[in-house]
PDB file of N, CA, C, O and CB in Angstrom:
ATOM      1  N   UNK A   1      77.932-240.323  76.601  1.00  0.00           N
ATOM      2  CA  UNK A   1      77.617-239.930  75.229  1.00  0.00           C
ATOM      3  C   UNK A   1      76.142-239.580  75.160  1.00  0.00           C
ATOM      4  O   UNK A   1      75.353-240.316  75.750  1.00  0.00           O
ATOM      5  CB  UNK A   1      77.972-241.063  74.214  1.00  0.00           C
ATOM      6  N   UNK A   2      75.653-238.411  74.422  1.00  0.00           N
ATOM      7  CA  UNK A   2      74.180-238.217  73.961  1.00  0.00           C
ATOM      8  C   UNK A   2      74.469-238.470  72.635  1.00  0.00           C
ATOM      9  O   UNK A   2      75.413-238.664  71.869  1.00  0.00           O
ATOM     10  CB  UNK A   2      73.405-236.755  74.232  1.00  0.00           C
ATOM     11  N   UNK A   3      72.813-238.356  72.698  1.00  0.00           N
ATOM     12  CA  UNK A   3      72.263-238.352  70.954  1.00  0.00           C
ATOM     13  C   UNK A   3      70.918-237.902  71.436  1.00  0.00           C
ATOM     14  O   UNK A   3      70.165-238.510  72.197  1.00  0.00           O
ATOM     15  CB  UNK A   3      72.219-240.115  69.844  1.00  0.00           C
ATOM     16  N   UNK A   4      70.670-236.267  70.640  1.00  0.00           N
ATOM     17  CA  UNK A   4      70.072-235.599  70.674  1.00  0.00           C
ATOM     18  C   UNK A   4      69.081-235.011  71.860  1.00  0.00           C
ATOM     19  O   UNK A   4      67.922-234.595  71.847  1.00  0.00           O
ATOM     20  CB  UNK A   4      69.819-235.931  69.872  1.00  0.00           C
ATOM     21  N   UNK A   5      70.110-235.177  72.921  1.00  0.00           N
ATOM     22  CA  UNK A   5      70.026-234.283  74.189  1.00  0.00           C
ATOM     23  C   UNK A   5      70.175-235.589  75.029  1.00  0.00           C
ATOM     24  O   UNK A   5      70.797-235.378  76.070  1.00  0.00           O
ATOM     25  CB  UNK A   5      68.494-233.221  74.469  1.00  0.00           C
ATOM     26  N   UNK A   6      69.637-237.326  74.801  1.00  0.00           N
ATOM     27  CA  UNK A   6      69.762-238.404  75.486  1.00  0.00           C
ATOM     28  C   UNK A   6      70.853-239.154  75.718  1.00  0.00           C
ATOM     29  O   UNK A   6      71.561-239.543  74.789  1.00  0.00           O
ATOM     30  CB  UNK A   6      69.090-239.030  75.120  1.00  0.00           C
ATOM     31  N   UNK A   7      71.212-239.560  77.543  1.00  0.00           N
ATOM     32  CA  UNK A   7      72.357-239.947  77.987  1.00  0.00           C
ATOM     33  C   UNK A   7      72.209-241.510  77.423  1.00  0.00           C
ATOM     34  O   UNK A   7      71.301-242.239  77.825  1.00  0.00           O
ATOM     35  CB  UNK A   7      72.556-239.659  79.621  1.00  0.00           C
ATOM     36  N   UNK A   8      73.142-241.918  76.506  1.00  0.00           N
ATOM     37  CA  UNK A   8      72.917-243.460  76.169  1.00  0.00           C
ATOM     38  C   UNK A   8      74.282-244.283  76.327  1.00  0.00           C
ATOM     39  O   UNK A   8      75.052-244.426  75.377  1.00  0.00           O
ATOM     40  CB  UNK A   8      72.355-243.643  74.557  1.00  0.00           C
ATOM     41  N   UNK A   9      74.555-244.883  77.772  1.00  0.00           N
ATOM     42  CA  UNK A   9      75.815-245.043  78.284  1.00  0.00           C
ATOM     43  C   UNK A   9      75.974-246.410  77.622  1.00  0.00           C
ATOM     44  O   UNK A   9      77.164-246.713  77.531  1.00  0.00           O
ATOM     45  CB  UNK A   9      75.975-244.929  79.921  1.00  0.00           C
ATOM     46  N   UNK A  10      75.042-247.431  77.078  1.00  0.00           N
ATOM     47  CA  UNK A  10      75.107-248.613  76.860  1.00  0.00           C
ATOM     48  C   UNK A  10      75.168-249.050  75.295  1.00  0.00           C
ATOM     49  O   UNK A  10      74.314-248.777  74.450  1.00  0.00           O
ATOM     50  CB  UNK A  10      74.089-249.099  77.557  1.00  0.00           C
ATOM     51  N   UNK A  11      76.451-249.841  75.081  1.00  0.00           N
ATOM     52  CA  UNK A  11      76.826-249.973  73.506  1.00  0.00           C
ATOM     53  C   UNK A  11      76.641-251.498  73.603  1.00  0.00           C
ATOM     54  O   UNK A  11      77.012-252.172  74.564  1.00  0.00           O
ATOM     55  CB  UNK A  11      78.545-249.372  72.906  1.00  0.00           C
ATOM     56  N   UNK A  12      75.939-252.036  72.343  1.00  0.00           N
ATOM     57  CA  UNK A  12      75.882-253.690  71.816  1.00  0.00           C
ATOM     58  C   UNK A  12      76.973-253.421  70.621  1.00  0.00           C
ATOM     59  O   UNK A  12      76.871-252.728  69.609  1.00  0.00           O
ATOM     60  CB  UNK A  12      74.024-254.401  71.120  1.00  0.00           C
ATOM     61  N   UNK A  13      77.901-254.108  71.041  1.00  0.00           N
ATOM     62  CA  UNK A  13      79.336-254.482  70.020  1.00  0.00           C
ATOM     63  C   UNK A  13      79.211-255.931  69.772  1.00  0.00           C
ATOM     64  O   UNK A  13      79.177-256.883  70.552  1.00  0.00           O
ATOM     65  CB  UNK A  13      81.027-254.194  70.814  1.00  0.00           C
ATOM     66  N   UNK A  14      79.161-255.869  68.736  1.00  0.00           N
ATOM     67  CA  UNK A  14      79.482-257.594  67.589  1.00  0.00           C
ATOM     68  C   UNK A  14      80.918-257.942  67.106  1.00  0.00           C
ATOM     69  O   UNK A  14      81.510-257.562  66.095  1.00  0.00           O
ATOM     70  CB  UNK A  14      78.634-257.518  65.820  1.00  0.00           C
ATOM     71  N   UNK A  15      81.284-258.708  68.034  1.00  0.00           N
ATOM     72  CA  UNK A  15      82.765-259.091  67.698  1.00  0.00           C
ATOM     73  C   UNK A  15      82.832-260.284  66.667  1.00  0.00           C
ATOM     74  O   UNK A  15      82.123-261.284  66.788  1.00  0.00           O
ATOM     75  CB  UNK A  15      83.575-259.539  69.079  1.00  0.00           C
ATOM     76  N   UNK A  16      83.645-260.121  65.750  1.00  0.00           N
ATOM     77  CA  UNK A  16      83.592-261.501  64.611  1.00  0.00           C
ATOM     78  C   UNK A  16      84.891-262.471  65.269  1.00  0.00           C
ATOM     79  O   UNK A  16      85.635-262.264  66.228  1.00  0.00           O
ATOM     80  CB  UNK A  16      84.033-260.918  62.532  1.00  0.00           C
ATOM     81  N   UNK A  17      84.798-263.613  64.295  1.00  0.00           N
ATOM     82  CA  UNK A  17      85.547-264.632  64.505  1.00  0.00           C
ATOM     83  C   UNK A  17      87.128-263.998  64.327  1.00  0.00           C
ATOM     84  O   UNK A  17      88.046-264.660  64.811  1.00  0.00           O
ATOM     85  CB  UNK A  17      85.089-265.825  63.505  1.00  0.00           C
ATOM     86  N   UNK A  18      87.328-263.177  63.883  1.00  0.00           N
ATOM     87  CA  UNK A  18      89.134-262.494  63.531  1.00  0.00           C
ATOM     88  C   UNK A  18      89.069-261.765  64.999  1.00  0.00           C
ATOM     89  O   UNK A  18      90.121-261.229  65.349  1.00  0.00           O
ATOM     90  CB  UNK A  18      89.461-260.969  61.745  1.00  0.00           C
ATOM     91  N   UNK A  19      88.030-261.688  65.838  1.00  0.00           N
ATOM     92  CA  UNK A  19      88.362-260.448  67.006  1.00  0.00           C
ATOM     93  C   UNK A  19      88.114-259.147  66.638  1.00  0.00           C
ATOM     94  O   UNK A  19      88.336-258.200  67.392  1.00  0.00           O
ATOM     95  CB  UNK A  19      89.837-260.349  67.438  1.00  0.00           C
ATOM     96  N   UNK A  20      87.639-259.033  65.459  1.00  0.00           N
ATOM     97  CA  UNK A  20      87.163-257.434  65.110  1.00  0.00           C
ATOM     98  C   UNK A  20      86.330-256.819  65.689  1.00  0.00           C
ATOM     99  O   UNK A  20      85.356-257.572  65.725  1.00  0.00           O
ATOM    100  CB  UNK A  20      86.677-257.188  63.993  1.00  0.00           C
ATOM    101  N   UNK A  21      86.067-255.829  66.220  1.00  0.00           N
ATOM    102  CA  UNK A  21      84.764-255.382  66.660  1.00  0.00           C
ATOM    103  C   UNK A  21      83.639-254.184  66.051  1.00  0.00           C
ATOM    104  O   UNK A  21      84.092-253.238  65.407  1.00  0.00           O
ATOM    105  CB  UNK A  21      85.098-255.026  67.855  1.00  0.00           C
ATOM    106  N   UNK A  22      82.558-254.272  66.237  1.00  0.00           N
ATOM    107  CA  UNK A  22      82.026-252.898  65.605  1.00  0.00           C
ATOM    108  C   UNK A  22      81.080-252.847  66.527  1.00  0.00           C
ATOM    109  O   UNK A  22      80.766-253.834  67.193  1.00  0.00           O
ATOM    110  CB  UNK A  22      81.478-252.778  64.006  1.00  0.00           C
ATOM    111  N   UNK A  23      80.361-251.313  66.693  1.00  0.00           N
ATOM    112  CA  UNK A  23      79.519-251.035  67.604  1.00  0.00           C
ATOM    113  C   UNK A  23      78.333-250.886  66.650  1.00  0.00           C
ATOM    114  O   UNK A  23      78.157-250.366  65.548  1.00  0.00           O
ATOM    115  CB  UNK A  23      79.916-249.859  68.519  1.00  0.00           C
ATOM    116  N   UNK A  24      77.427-251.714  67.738  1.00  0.00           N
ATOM    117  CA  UNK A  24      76.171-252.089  66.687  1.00  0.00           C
ATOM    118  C   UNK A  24      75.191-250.580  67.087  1.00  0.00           C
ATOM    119  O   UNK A  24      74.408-250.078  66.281  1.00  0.00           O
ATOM    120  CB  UNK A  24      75.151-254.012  67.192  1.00  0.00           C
ATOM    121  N   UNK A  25      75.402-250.135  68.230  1.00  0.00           N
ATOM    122  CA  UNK A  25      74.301-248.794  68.954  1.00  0.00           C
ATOM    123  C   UNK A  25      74.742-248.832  70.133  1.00  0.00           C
ATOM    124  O   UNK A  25      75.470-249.536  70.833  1.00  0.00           O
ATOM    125  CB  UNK A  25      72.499-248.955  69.048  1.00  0.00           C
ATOM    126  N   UNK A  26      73.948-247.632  70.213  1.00  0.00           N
ATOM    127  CA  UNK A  26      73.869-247.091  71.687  1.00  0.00           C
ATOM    128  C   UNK A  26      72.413-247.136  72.142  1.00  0.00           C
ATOM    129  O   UNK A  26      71.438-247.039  71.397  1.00  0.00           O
ATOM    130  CB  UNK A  26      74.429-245.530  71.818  1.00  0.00           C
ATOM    131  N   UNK A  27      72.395-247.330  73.766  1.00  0.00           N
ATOM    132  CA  UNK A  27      71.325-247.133  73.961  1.00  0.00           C
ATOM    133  C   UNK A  27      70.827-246.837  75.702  1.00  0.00           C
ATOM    134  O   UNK A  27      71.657-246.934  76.605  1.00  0.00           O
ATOM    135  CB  UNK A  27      70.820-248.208  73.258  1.00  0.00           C
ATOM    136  N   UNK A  28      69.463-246.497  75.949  1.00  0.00           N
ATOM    137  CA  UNK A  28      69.496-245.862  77.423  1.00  0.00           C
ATOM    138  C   UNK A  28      69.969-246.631  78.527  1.00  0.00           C
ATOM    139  O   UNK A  28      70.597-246.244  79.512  1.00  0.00           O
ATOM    140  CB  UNK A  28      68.189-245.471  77.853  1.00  0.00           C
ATOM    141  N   UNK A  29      69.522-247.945  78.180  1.00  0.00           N
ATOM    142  CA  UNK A  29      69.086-248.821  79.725  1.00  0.00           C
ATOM    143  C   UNK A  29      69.964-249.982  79.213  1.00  0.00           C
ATOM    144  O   UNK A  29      70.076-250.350  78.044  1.00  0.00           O
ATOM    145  CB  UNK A  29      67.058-249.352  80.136  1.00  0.00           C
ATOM    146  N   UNK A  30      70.459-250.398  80.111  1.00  0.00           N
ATOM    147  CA  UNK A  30      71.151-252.192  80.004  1.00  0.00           C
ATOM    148  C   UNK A  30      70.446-253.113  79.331  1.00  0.00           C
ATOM    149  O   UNK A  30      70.907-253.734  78.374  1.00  0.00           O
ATOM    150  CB  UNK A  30      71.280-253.029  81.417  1.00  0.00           C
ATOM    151  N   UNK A  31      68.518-253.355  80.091  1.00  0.00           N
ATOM    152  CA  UNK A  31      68.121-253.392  79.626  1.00  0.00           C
ATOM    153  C   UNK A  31      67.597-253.942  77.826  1.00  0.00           C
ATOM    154  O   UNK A  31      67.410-255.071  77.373  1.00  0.00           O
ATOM    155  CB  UNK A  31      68.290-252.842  80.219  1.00  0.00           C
ATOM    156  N   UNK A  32      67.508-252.740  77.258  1.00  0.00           N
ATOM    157  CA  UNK A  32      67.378-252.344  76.057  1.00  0.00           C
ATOM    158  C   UNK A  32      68.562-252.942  75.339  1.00  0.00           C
ATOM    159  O   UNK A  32      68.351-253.628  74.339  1.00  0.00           O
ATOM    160  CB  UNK A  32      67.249-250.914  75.991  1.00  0.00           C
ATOM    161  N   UNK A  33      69.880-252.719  75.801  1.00  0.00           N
ATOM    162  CA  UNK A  33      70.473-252.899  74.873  1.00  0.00           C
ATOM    163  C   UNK A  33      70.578-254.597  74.928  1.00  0.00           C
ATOM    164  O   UNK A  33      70.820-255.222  73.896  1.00  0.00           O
ATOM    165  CB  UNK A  33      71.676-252.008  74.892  1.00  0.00           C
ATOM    166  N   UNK A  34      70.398-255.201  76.080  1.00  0.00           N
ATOM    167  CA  UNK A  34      70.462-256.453  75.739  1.00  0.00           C
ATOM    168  C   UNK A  34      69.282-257.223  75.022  1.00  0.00           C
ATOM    169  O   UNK A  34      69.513-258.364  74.622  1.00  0.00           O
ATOM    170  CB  UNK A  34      70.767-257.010  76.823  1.00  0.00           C
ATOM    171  N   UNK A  35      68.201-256.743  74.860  1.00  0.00           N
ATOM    172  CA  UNK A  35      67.327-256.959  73.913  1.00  0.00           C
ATOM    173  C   UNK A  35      67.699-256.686  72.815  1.00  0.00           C
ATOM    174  O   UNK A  35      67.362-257.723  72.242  1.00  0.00           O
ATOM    175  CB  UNK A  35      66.340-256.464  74.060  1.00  0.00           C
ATOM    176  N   UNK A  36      68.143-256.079  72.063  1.00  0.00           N
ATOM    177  CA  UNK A  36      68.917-256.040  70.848  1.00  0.00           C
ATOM    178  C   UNK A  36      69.674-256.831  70.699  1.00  0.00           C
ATOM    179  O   UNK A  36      69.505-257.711  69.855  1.00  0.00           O
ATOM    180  CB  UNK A  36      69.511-255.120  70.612  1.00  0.00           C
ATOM    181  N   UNK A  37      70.552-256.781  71.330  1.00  0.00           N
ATOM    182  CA  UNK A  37      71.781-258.301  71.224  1.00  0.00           C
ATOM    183  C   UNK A  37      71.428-259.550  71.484  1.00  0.00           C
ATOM    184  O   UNK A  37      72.024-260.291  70.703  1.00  0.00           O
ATOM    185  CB  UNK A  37      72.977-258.326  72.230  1.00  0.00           C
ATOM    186  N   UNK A  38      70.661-260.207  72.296  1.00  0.00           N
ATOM    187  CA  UNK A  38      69.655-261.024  72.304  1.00  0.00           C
ATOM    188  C   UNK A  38      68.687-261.259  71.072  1.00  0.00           C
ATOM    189  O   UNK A  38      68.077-262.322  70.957  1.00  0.00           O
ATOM    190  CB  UNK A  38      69.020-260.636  73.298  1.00  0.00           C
ATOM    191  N   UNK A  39      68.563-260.175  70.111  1.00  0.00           N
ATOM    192  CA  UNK A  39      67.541-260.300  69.128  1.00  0.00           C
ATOM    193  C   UNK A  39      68.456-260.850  68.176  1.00  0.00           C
ATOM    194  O   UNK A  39      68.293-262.006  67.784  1.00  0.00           O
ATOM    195  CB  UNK A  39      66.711-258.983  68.690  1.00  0.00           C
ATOM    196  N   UNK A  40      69.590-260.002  67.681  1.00  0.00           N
ATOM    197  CA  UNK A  40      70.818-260.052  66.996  1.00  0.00           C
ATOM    198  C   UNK A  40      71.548-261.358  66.886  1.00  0.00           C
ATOM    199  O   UNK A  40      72.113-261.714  65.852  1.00  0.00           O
ATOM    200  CB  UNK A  40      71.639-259.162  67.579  1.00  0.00           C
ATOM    201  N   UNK A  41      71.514-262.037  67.964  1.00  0.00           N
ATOM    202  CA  UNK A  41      72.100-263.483  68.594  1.00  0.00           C
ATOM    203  C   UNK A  41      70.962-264.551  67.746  1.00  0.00           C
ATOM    204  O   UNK A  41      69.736-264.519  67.648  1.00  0.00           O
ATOM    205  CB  UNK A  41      71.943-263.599  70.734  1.00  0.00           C
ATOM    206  N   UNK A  42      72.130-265.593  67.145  1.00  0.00           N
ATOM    207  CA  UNK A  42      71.048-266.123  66.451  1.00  0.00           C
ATOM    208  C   UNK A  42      71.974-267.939  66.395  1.00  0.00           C
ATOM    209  O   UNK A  42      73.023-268.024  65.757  1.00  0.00           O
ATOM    210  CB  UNK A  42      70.650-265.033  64.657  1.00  0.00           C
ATOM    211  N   UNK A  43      71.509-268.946  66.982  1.00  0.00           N
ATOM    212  CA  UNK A  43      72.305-270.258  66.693  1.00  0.00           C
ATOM    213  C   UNK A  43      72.705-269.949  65.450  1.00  0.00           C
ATOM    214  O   UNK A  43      72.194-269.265  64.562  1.00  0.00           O
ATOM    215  CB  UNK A  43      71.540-271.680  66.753  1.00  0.00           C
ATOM    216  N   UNK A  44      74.525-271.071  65.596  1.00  0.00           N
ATOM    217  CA  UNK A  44      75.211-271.203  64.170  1.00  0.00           C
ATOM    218  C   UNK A  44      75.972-270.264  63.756  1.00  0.00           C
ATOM    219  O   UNK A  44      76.786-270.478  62.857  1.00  0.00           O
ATOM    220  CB  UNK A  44      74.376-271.319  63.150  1.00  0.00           C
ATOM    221  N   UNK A  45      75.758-268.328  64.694  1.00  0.00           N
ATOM    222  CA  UNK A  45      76.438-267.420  63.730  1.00  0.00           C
ATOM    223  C   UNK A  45      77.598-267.472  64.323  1.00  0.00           C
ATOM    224  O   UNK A  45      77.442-267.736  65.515  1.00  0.00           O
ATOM    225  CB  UNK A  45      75.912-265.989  63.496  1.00  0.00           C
ATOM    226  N   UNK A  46      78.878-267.317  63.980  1.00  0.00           N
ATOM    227  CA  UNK A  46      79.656-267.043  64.324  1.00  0.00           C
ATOM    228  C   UNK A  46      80.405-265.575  65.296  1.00  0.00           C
ATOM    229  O   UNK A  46      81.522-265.381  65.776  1.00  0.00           O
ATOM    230  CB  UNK A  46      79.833-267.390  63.446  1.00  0.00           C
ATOM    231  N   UNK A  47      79.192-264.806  65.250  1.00  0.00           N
ATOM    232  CA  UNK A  47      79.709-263.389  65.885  1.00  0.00           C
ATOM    233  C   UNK A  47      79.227-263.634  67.083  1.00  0.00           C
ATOM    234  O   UNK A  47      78.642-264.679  67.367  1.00  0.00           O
ATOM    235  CB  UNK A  47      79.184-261.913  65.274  1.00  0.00           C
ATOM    236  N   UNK A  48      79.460-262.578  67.971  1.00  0.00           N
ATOM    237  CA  UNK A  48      79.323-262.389  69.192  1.00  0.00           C
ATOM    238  C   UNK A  48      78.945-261.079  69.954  1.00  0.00           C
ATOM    239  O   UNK A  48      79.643-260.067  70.025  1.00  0.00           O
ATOM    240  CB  UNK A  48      80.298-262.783  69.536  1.00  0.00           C
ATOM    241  N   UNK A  49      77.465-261.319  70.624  1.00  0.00           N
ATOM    242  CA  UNK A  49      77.275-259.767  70.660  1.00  0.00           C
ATOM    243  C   UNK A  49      77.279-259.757  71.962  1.00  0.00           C
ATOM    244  O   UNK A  49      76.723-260.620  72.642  1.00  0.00           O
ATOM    245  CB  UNK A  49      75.986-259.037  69.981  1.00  0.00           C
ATOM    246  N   UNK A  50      78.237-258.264  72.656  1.00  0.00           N
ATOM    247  CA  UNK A  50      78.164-257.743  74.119  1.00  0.00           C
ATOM    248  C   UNK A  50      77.564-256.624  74.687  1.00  0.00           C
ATOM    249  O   UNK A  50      76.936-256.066  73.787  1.00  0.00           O
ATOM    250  CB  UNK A  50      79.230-257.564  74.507  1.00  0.00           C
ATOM    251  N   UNK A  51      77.468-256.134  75.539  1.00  0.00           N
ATOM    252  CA  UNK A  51      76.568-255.321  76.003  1.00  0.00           C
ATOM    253  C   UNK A  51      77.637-254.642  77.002  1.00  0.00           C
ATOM    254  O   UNK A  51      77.996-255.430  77.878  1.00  0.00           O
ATOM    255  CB  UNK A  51      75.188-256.040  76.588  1.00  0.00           C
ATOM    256  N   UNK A  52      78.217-253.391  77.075  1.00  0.00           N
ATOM    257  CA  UNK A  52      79.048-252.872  77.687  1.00  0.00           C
ATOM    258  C   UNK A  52      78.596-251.541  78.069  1.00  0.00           C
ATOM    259  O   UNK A  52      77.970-250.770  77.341  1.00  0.00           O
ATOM    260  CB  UNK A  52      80.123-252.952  77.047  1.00  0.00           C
ATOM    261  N   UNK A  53      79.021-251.300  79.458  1.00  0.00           N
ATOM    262  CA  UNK A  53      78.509-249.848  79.631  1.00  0.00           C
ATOM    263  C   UNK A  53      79.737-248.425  79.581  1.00  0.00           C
ATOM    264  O   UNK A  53      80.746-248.594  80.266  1.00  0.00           O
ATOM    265  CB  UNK A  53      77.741-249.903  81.220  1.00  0.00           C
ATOM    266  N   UNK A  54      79.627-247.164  78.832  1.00  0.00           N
ATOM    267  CA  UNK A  54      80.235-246.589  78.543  1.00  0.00           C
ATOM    268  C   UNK A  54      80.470-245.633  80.032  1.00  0.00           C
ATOM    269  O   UNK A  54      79.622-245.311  80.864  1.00  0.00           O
ATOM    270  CB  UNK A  54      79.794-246.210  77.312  1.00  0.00           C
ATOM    271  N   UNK A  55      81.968-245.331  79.998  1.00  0.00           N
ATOM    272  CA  UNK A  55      82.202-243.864  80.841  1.00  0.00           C
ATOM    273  C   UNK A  55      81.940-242.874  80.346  1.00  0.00           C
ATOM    274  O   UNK A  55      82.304-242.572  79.210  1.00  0.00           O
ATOM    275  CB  UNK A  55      83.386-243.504  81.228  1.00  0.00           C
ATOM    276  N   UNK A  56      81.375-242.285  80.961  1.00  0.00           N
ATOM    277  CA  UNK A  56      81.273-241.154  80.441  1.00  0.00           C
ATOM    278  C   UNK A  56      82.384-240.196  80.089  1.00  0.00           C
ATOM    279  O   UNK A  56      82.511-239.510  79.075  1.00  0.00           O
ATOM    280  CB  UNK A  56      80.557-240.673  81.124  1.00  0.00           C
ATOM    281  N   UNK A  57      83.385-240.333  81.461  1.00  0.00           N
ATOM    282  CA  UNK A  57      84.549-239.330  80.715  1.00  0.00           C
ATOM    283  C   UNK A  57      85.436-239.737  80.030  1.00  0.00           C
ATOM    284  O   UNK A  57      86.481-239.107  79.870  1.00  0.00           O
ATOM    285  CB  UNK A  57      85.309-238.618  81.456  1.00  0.00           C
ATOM    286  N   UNK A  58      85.174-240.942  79.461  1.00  0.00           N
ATOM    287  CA  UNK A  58      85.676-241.754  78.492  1.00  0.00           C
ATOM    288  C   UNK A  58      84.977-240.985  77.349  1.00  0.00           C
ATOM    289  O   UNK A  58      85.770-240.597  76.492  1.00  0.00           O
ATOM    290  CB  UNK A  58      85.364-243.361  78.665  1.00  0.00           C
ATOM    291  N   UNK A  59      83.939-240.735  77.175  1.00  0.00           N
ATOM    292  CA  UNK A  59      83.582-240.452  75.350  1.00  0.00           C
ATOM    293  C   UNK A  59      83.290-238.793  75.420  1.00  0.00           C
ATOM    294  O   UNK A  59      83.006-238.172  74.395  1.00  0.00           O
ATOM    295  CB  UNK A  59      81.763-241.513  74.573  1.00  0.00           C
TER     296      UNK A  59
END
């Protein structure tokens, strides 16, 4: 997947307590995105944030 010409293979998804999921971003580096989810991550919350890397000929 791009966004605005940049390859950003790496998504932070927040899964809730029902198993729902939503994609919080995309972003360049593994990295990066686990700093976000790491930031996002907070004792007590109930969600759950992952760091997954996208195929490309998947999106």
């Amino acid at each position: 997947m791009t966004e605005g010409g940049a390859v950003l293979p790496w998504l932070v998804i927040r899964q809730d307590e029902g198993g729902n999921q939503y994609r919080v971003g995309r972003y360049a580096t593994r990295a990066e995105a686990e700093r976000v989810a790491d930031r996002l991550d907070s004792p007590g919350q109930r969600q759950l944030y992952v760091v997954e890397k996208v195929d490309h000929a998947a999106t």
